[in-house]
C-alpha positions as a LaTeX table, in Angstrom:
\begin{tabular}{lrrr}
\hline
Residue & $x$ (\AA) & $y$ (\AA) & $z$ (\AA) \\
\hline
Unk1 & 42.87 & 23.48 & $-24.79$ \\
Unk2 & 41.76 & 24.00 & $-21.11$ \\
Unk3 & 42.79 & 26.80 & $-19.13$ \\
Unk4 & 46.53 & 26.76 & $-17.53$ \\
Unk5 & 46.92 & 27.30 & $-13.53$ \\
Unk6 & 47.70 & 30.89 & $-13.87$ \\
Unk7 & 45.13 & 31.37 & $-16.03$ \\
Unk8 & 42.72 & 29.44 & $-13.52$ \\
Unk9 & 44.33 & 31.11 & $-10.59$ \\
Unk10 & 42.92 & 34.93 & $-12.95$ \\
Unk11 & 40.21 & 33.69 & $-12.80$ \\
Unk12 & 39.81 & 32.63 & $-9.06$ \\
Unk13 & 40.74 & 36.04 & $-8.28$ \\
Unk14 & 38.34 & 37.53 & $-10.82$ \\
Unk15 & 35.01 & 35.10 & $-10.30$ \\
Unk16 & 32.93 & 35.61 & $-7.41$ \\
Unk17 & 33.49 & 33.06 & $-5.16$ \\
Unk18 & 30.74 & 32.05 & $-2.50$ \\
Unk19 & 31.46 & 29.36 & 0.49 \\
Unk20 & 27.85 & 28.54 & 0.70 \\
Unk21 & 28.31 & 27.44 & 4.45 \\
Unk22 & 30.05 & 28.47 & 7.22 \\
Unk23 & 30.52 & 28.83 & 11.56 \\
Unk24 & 31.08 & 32.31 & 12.99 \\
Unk25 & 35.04 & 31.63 & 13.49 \\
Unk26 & 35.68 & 32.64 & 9.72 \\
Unk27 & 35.12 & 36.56 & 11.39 \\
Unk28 & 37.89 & 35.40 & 13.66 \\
Unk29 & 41.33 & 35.61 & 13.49 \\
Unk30 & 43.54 & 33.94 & 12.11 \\
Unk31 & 41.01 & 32.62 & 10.16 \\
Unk32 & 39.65 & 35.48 & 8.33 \\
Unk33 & 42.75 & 36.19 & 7.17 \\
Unk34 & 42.65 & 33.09 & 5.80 \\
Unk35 & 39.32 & 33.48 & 3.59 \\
Unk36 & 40.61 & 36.33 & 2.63 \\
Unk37 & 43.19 & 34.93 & 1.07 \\
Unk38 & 41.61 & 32.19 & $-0.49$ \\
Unk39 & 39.17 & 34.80 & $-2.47$ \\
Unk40 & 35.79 & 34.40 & $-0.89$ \\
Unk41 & 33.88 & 37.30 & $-1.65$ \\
Unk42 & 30.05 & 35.79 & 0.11 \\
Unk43 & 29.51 & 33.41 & 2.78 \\
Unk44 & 26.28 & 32.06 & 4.46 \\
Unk45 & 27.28 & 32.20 & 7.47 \\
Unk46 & 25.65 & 30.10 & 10.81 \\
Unk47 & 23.95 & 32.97 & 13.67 \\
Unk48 & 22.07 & 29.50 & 15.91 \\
Unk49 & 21.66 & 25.84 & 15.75 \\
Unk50 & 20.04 & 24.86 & 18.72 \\
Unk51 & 19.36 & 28.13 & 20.02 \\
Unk52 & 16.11 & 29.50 & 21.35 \\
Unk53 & 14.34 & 32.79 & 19.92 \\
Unk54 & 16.49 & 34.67 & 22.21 \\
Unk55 & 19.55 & 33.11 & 22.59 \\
Unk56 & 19.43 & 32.98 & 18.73 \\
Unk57 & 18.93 & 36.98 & 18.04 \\
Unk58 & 21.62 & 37.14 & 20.79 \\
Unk59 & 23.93 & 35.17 & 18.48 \\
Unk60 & 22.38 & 37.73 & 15.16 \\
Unk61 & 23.62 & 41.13 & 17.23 \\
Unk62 & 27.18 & 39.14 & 18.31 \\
Unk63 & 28.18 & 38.74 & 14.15 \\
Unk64 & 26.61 & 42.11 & 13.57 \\
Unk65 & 29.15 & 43.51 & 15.69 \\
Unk66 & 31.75 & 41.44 & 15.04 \\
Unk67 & 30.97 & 42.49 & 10.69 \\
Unk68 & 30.88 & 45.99 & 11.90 \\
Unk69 & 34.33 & 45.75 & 13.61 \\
Unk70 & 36.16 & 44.54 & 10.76 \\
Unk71 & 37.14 & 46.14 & 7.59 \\
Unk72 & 35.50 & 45.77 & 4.34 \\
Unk73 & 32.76 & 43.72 & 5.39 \\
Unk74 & 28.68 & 43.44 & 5.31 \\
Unk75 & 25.74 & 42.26 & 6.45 \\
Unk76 & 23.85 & 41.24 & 2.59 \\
Unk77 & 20.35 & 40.86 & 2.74 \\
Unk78 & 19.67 & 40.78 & $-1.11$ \\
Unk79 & 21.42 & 39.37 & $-4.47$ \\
Unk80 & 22.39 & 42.81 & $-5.49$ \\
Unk81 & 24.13 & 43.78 & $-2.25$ \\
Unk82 & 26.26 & 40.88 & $-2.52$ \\
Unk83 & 27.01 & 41.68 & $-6.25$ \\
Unk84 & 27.88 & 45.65 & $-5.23$ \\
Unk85 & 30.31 & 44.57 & $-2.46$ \\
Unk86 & 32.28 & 42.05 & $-4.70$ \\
Unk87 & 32.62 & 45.30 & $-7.37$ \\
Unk88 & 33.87 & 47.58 & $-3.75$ \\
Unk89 & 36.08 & 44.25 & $-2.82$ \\
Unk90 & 34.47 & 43.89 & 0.23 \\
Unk91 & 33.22 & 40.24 & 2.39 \\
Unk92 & 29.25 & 39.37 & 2.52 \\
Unk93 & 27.58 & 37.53 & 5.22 \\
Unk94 & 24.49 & 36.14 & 4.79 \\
Unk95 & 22.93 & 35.32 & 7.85 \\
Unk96 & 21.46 & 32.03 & 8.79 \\
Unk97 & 20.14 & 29.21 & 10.94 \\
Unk98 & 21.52 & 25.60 & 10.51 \\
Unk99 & 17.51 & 24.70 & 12.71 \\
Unk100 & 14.22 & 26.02 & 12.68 \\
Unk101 & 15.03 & 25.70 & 16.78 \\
Unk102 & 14.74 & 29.12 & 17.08 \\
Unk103 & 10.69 & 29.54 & 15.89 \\
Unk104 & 10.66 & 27.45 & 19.10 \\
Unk105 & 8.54 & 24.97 & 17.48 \\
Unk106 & 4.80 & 25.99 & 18.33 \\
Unk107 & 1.93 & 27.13 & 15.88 \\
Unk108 & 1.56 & 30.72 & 17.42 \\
Unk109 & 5.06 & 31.28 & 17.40 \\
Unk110 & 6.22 & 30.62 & 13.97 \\
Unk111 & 5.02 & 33.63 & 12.23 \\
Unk112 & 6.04 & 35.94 & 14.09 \\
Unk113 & 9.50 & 34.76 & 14.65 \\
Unk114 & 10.38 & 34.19 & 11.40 \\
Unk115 & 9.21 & 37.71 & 10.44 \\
Unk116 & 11.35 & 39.40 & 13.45 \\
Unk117 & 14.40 & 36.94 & 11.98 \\
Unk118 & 13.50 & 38.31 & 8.66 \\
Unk119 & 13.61 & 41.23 & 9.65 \\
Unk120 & 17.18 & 40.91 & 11.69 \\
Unk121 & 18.49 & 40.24 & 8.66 \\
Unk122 & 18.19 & 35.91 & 8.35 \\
Unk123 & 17.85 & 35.04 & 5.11 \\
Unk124 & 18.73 & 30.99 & 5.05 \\
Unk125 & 17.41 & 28.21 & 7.49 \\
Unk126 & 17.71 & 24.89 & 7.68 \\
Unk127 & 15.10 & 22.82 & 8.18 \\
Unk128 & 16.34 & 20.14 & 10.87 \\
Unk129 & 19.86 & 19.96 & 12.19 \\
Unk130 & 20.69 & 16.03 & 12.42 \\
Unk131 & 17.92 & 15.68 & 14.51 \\
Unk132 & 14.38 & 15.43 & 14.74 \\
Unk133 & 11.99 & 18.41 & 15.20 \\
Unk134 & 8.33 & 19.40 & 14.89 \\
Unk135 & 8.58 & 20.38 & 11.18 \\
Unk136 & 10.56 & 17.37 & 9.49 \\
Unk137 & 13.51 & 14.59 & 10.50 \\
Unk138 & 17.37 & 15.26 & 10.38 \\
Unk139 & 19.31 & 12.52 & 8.60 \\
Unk140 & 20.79 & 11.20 & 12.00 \\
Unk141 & 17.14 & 10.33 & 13.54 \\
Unk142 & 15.84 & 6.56 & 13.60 \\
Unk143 & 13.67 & 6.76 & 10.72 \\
Unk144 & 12.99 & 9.68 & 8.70 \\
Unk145 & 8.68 & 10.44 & 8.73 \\
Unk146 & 9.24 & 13.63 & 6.52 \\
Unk147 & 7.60 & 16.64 & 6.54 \\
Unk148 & 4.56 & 17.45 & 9.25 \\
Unk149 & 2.03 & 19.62 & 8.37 \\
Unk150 & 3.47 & 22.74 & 10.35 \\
Unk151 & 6.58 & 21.98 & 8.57 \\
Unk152 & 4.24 & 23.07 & 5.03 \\
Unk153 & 3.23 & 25.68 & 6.99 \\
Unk154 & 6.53 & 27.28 & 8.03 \\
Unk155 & 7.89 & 26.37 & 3.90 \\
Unk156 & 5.06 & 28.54 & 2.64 \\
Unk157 & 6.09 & 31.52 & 5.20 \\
Unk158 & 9.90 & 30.92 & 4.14 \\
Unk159 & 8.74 & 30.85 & 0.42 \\
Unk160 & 6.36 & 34.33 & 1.24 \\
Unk161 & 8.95 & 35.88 & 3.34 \\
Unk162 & 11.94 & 35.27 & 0.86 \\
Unk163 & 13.94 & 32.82 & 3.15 \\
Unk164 & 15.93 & 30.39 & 1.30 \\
Unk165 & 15.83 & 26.73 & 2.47 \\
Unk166 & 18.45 & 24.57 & 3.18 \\
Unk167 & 18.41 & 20.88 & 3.36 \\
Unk168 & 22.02 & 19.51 & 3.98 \\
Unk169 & 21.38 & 17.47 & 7.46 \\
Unk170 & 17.83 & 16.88 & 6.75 \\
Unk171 & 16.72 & 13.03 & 6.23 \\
Unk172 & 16.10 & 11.67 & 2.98 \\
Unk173 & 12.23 & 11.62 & 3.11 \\
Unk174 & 11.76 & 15.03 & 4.58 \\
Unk175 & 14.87 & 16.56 & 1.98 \\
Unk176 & 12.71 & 15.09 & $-1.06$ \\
Unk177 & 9.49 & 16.25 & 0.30 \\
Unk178 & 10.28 & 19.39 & 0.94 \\
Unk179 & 11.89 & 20.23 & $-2.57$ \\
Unk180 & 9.03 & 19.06 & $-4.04$ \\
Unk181 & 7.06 & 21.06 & $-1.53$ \\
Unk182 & 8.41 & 24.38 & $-1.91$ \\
Unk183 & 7.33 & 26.65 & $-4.71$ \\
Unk184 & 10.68 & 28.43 & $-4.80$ \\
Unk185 & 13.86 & 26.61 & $-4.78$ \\
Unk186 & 15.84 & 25.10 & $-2.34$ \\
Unk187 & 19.19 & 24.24 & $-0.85$ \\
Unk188 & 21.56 & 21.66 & 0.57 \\
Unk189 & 24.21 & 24.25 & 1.01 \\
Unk190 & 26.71 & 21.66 & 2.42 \\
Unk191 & 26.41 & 18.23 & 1.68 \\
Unk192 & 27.49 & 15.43 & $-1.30$ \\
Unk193 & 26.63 & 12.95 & $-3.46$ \\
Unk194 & 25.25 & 9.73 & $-1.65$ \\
Unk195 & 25.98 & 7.67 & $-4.61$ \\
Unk196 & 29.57 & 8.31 & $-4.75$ \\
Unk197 & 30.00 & 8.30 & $-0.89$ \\
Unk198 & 27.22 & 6.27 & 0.93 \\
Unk199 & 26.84 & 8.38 & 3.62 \\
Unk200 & 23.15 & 9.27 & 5.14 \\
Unk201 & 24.46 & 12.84 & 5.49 \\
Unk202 & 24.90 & 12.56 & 1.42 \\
Unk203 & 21.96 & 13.20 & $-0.91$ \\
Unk204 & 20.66 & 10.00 & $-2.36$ \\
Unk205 & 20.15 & 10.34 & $-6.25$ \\
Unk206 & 16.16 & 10.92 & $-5.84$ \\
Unk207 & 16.77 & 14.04 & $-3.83$ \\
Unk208 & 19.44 & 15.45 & $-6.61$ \\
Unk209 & 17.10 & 14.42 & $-9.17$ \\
Unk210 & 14.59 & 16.67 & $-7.82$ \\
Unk211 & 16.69 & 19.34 & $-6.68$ \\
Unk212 & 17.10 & 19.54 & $-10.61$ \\
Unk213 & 14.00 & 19.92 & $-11.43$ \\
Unk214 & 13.19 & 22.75 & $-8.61$ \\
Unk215 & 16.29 & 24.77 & $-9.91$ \\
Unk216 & 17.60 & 24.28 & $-6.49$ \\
Unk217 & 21.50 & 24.19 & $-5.70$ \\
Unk218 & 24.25 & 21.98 & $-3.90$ \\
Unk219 & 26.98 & 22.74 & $-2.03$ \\
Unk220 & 29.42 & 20.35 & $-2.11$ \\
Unk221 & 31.26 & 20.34 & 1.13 \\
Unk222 & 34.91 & 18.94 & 2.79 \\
Unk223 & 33.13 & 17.09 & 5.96 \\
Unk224 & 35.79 & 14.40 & 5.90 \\
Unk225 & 33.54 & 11.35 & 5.81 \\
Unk226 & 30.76 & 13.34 & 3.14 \\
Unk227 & 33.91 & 13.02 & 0.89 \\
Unk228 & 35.07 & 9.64 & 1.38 \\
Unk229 & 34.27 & 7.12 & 4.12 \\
Unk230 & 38.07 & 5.88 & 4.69 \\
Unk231 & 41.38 & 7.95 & 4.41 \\
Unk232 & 43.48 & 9.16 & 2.12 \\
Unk233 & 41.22 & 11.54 & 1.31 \\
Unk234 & 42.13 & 14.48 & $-1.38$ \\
Unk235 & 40.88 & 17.76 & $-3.22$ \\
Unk236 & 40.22 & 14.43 & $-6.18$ \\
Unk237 & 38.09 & 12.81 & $-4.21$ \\
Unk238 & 35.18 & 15.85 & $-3.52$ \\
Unk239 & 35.90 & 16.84 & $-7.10$ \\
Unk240 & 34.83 & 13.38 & $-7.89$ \\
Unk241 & 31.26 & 14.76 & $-6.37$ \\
Unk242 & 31.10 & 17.92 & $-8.57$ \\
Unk243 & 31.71 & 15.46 & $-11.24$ \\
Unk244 & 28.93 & 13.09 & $-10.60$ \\
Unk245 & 26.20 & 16.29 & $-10.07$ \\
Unk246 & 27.40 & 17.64 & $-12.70$ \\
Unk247 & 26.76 & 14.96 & $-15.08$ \\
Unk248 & 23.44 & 13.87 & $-13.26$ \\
Unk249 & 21.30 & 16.68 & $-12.99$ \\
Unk250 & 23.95 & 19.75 & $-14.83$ \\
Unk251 & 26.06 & 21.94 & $-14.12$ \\
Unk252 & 23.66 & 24.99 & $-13.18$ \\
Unk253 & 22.61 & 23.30 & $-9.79$ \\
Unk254 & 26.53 & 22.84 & $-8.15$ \\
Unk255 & 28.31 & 24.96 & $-5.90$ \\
Unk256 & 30.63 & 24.99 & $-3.00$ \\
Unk257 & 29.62 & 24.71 & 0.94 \\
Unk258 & 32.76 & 23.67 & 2.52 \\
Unk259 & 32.22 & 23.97 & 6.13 \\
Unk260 & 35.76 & 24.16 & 7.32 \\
Unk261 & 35.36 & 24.93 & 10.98 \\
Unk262 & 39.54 & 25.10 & 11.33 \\
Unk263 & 39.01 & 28.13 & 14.34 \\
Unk264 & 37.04 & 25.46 & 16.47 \\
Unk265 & 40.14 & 23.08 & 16.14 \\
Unk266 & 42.96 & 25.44 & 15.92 \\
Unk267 & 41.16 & 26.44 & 20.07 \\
Unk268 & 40.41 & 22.59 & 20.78 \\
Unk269 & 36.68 & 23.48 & 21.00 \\
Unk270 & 34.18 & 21.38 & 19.71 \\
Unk271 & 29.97 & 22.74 & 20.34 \\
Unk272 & 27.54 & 21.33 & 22.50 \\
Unk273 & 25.85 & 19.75 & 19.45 \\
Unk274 & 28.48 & 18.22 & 17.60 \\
Unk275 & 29.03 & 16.60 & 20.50 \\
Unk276 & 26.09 & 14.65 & 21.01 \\
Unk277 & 25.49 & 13.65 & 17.12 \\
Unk278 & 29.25 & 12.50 & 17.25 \\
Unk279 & 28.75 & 10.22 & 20.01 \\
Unk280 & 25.54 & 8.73 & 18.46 \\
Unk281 & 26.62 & 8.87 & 15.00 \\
Unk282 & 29.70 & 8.35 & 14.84 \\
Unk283 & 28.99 & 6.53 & 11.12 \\
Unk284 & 28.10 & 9.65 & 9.55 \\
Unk285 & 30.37 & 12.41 & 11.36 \\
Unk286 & 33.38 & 10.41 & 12.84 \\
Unk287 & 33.89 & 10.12 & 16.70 \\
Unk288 & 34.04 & 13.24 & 19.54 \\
Unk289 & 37.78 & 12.25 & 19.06 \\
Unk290 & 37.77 & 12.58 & 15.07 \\
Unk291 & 36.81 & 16.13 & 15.48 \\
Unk292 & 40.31 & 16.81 & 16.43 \\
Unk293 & 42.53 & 14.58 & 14.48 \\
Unk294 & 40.21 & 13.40 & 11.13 \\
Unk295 & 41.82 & 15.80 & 8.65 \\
Unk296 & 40.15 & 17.13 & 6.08 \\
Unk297 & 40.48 & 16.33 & 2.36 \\
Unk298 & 44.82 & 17.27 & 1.04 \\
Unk299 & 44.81 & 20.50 & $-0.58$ \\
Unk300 & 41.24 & 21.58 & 0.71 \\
Unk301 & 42.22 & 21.59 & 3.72 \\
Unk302 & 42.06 & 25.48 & 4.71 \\
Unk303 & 39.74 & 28.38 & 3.61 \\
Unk304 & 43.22 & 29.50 & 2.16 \\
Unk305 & 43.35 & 26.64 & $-0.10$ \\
Unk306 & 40.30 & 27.31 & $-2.13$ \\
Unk307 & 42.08 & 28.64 & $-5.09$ \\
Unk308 & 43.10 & 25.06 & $-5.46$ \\
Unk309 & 39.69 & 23.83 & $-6.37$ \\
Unk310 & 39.89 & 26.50 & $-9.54$ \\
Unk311 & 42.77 & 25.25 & $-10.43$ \\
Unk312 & 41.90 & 21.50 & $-10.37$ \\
Unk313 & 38.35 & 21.98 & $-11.90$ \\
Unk314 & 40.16 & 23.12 & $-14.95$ \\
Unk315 & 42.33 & 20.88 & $-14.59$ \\
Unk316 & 39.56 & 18.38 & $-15.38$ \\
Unk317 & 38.32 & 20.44 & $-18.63$ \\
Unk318 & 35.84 & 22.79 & $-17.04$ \\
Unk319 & 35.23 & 25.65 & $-18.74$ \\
Unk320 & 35.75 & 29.55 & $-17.36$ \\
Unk321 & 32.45 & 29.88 & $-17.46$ \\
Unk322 & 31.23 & 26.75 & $-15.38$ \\
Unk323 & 33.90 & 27.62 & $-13.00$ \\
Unk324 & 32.37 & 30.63 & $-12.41$ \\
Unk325 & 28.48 & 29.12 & $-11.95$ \\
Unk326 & 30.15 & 26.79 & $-8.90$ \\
Unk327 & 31.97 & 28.82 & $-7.40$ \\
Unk328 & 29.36 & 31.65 & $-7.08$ \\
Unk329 & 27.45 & 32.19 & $-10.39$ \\
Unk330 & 25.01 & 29.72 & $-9.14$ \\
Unk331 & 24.55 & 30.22 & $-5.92$ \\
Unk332 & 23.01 & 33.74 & $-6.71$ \\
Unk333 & 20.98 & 32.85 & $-9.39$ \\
Unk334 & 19.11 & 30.71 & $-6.51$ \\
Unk335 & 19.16 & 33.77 & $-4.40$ \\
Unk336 & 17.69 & 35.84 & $-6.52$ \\
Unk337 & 15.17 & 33.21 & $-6.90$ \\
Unk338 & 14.21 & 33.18 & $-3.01$ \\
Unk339 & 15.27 & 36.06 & $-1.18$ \\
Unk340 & 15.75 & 38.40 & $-3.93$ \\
\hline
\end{tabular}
């Protein structure tokens, strides 16, 4: 006998529950208020994209202030931070990059950028965004030539520094290489399973296969065509995922990276960078025009509605205790793995 929805809905409220990746507009109202509700206690949370080294320790100071304006809320740097401010009921941001376009891509700059982001308090970058850049290929790019040999170089500084890395946008070739790559392991904090939805910004089952092996961890996530190519899309449907990585490579390597950017819609704003990946790859993202009106999957719909995904994973027979390692159990244990 499986647990019943109040039960599940116990222990929503009692698990620590960690949105592995997010944009800046969860500090915002009346989205906040929203997470809130929906019992996130962590978040990773996105400081630059496509920033420079300035522009992007402009963007660090704006969520430091915006954290330190709002109640009940920090800045966590280290596993046991995180773990003290669920005890005190309080919100922790992780800070992090979702490009390495803020090391500004040159030998004699990497080093010494990553340890002043280090030191700001960035403990999670991506790789590539969609893109190409001078370290590895984003899944949107031509062809995907993997890792370059600064890109090993800036892995082992990550690895040495106690930076996790993230993988979600990151091509095929240059996702597989660097998990294998890395001596500490990695993460596609917001992405799905390629086999159950064929799309390139989906893991392919080589890449989960050694994700596995590395100890590493996926976020499953509620991008709209990462789900399902085609509407109706539901809560079922990315459950489906946790299903299939579950059964493929166990349950100690899934967790939840929903990247619900509802603020940017709610204000009809869509970034500079979306933008341009939407009008070129429209196949993997849906159109500039999708952004508005492409709805994400029923009953996931809303940083509100993650209770729902408690209830429906035991639903499905999972135990209280795998519940737990998705929705945040596992996601620390990597931390504590990488940044400590």
């Amino acid at each position: 006998m499986g647990l019943s929805e109040n039960e599940a809905k116990k222990l929503h409220n009692d698990a620590l529950v960690f949105n592995m990746l997010t944009m800046p507009d969860v500090l915002e109202e009346p989205i906040f208020s929203k997470m809130r509700e929906g019992g996130v206690d962590a978040i990773h949370c996105t400081a630059a994209i496509t920033e420079d080294f300035k522009q992007a320790m402009e963007g660090i100071e704006k969520l430091y202030a915006r954290v330190e304006s709002l109640p009940d809320v920090i800045i966590a740097t280290k596993v046991s931070e995180i773990e003290q401010a669920k005890r005190e009921g309080k919100l922790s941001v992780l800070l992090g990059f979702q490009d390495t376009a803020p090391l500004e891509g040159r030998l004699s700059y990497f080093r010494p950028h990553l340890k002043s982001f280090y030191r700001a308090g960035i403990r999670c970058i991506q790789l590539t965004y969609t893109g190409a850049n001078s370290l590895g290929s984003g899944c949107g790019e031509y062809e995907d030539a993997g890792i370059t040999w600064l890109g090993r170089e800036v892995i082992e500084e990550m690895n040495s520094l106690g930076i996790l890395i993230d993988l979600s946008h990151c091509g095929q070739k240059t996702t597989l290489q660097t998990t294998e790559f890395s001596k500490k392991p990695v993460a596609y904090t917001h992405t799905n399973s390629k086999t159950v939805c064929d799309n390139e910004r989906n893991k392919n089952d080589d890449c989960l296969k050694k994700l596995g092996e590395k100890n590493g961890i996926i976020g499953v996530t509620a991008l709209p065509r990462a789900v399902k190519l085609e509407p109706p899309r539901s809560l079922d449907d990315l459950l489906d995922h946790i299903d299939y990585i579950k059964d493929f490579i166990g349950i100690d390597h899934v967790g939840i990276g929903l990247d619900l950017v509802e603020g940017y819609k709610e204000k009809k704003e869509i970034p500079e960078v979306v933008i341009f990946w939407r009008t070129r790859r429209p196949d993997i993202f849906g159109t500039v025009d999708n952004w508005f009106d492409m709805s994400y999957p029923e009953d996931i719909d809303s940083t509100s509605c993650i209770p729902n995904l408690t209830v429906r994973l035991a639903k499905r027979g999972y135990s209280e205790q795998d519940i737990r390692k998705i929705l945040g159990l596992n996601t620390l244990r990597v931390l504590k793995d990488t940044i400590g």
